[in-house]
N, C-alpha and C positions, 0 to 999 in steps of 0.2 A: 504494500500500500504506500502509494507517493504519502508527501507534506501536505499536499493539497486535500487528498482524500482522508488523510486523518483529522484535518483542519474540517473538513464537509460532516466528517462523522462526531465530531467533538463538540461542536459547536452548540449546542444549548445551553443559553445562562443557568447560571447556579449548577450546574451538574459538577462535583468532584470529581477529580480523577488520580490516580498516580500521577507522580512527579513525571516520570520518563511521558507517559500518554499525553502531559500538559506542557511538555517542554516542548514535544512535535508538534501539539495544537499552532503553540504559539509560532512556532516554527514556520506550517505550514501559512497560518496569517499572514506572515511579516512580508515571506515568498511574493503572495499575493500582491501586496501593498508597494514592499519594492521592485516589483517587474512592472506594475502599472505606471506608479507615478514616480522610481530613479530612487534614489540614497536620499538628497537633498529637500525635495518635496515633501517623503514621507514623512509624518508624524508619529511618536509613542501611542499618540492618542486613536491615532489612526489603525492601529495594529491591533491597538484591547481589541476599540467595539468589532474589530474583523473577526479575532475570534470569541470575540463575547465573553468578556473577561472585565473587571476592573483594572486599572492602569497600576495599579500597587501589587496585582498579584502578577501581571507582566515584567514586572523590577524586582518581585522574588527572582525569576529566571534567567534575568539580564538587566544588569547593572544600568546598559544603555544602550541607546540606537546602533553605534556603533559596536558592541561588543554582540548585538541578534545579527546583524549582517554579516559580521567576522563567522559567526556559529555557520549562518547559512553555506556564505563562501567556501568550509571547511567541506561542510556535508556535498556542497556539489561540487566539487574540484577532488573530492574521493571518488563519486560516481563518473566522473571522465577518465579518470585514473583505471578504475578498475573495469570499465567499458574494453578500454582500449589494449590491458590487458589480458583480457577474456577472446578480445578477439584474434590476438597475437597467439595463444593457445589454441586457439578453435581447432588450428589445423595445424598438417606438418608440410602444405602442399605451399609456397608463398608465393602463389599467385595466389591463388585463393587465401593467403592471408592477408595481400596489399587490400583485395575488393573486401574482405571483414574488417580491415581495419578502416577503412573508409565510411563503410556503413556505420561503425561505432558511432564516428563523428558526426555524422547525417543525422542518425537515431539521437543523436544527445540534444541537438539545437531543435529536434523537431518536437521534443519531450514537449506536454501541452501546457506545461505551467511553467514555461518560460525560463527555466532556472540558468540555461547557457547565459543569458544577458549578463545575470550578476557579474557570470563569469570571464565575458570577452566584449562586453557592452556598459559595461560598468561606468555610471558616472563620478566614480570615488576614485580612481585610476594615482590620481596624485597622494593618495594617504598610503604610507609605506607600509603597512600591515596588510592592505587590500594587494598592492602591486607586489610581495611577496611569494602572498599564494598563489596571485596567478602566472609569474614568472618561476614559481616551485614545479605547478602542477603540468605546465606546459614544456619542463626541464623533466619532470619524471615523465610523461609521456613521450617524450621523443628520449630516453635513455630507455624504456621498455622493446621500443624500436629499434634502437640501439646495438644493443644486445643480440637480436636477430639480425641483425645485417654482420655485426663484427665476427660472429660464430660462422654464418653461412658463407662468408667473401673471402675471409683474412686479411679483412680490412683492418689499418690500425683502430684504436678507441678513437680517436680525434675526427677519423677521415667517415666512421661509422656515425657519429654521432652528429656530423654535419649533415650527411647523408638523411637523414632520421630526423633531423628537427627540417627539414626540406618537405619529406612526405607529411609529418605531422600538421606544420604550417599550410601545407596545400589542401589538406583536408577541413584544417578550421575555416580557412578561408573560403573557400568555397560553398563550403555545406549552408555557412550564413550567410554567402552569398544567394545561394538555390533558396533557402527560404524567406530571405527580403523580395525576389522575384515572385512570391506567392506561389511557388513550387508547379510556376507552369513547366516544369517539365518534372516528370514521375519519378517521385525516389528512387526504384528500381532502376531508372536509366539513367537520370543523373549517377548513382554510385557506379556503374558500369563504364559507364564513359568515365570519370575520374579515375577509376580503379584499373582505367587499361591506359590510360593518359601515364599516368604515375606505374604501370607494371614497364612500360616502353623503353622508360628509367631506369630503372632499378635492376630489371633483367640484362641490362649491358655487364651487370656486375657480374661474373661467373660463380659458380660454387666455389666455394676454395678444393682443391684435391683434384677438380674436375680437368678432362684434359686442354680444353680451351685455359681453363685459368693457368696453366703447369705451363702450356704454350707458349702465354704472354710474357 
């Protein structure tokens, strides 16, 4: 269950809950509040009556604006993290895991409560705890890719990890690019076309061991 559907099912005044049930409530509220109206605009106050809360039991959970947004950034800059590693697993074929790991990306910005924005549309960019995480998570996804290329090529770490923050970057980009366009063109073949764009790349690389790479 996303933030949002816990936020949907929590949400009647007065109702108790567990701490962890009421910290996703508010969680999923804040979600809400800042993908609509940005870091800046939102209000404390704004976030209670979302999830239907008084403003003092929202400052049991978080000190402040900033410290719910930091929580959010946390929680969705894990789930790209670990998208992007699942899809790096999926297979042991790496064509088939350039086009999963694309789709990762696709699937994260298309998520319906918006959570990619915090992460790569964020209007807090200049507050050094916000630009940490998302220069951390965008460093450990392209060293998860990394990883795969340095093992498969016998690429150094340096020449793999360029390589990697290459395909990573082509995929954030795009994917919010396919979805500011209203997704006239079909998930399925946008990640197809990017996925063979970016395999075109990468496949110049040889296996390491293989006799083309022994060749060169």
């Amino acid at each position: 269950m996303s933030a949002i559907e816990q936020t949907e099912a929590a949400r009647p005044r007065g109702t108790r809950l567990p701490r962890r049930a009421r910290r996703n409530q508010l969680l999923g509220a804040a979600q809400e509040v800042f993908v609509a109206q940005g870091y800046h605009a939102a209000a404390m106050d704004d976030i209670a009556e979302r999830a239907g809360v008084s403003k003092p039991v929202l400052y049991q959970h978080f000190p402040g604006k900033l410290d719910l947004y930091l929580a959010l950034l946390d929680q969705h800059c894990e789930a790209l993290l670990q998208a992007v590693r699942a899809a790096l697993a999926s297979t042991t074929d790496n064509k088939q895991r350039v086009q999963a790991t694309m789709d990762a990306y696709f699937g994260y910005v298309e998520d319906d409560g918006g959570a990619f924005r915090l992460v790569f549309e964020s209007d807090l960019t200049n507050e050094p705890a916000v630009r940490e995480r998302v220069d951390r998570v965008t460093a450990q996804c392209a060293e998860a890719i990394c990883d795969v290329i340095a093992e498969d090529t016998g690429l150094s770490r340096d020449e793999s990890m360029l390589l990697a923050s290459g395909l990573g970057g082509l995929a954030q980009v795009v994917a919010r690019s396919w979805l500011h366009s209203d997704r006239s063109v079909p998930r399925d073949t946008a990640v197809q076309l990017l996925a063979s764009l970016a395999w075109r790349g990468i496949a110049g690389f040889p296996l390491y061991g293989s006799e083309q790479a022994q060749g060169d």
